[in-house]
N, C-alpha and C positions, 0 to 999 in steps of 0.2 A: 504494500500500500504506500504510494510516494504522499510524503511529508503533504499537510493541508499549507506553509507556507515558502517557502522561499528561502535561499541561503540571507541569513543577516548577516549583515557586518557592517562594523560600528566605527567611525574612523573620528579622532580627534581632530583631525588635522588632514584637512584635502586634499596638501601635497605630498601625503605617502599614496596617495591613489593614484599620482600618475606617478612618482618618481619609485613607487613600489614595482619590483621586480616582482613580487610574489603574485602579483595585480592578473598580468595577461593570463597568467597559469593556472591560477585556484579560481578564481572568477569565471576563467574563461570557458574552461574544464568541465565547472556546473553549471553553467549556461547552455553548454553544446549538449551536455546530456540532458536537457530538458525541451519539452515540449510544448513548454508557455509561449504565447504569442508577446505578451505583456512583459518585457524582461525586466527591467527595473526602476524600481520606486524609488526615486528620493528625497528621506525626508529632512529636510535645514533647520528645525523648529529651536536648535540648540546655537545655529551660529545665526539668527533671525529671518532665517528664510531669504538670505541676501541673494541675490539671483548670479552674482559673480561664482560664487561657491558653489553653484550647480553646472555651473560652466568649463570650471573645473574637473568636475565628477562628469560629465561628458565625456572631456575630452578622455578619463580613465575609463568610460565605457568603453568609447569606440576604439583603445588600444584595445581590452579585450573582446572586440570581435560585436559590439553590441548597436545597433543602429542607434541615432539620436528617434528613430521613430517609434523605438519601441521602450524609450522613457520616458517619465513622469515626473515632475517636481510638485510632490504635494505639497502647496503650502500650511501650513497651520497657524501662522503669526495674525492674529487676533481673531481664528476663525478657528469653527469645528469644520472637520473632513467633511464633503460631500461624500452623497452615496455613490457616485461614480470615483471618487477618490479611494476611499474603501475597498470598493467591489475593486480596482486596480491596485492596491496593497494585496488582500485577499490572492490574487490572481500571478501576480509577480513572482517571475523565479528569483530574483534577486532584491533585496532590500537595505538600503544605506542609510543607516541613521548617522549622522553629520551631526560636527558641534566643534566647538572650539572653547 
């Protein structure tokens, strides 16, 4: 029975996401074996949802292999999730809780 969510990983700091070696390989690794359309959530609600920090985290998607099409920046800074934000966490093979 495959996992109801998605690999978490939690990064202090955005720039080990792309200057992470370990990034294209264990990211990329569980992404290819999965069958989610929806690849990855990210959520900034720790470093304020600043939309540079997602930009970031892009550009570490798309080293490991991940369209910008197929993520998400859920924001949460002053707001509850919608229910398509949800149902897109929910659905996510990969999930990046950001903060700094």
């Amino acid at each position: 029975t495959p996992a109801p969510h998605g690999l978490l990983v939690a990064a202090a700091d955005s720039s080990l996401l792309v200057a992470g070696a370990w990034w294209p390989d264990v990211v990329g690794s569980a992404v290819a074996a999965s069958s989610r359309e929806r690849i990855a959530a990210y959520l900034g609600a720790a470093n304020g949802d600043i939309p540079d920090y997602y930009e970031i985290a892009k550009i570490a998607m798309e080293r490991a292999g991940i369209a910008p099409s197929a993520c998400r920046h859920i924001v949460l800074k002053g707001r509850r999730p919608s229910q398509s934000d949800l149902d897109f966490i929910n659905s996510a093979a990969l999930i990046i809780l950001a903060g700094g």
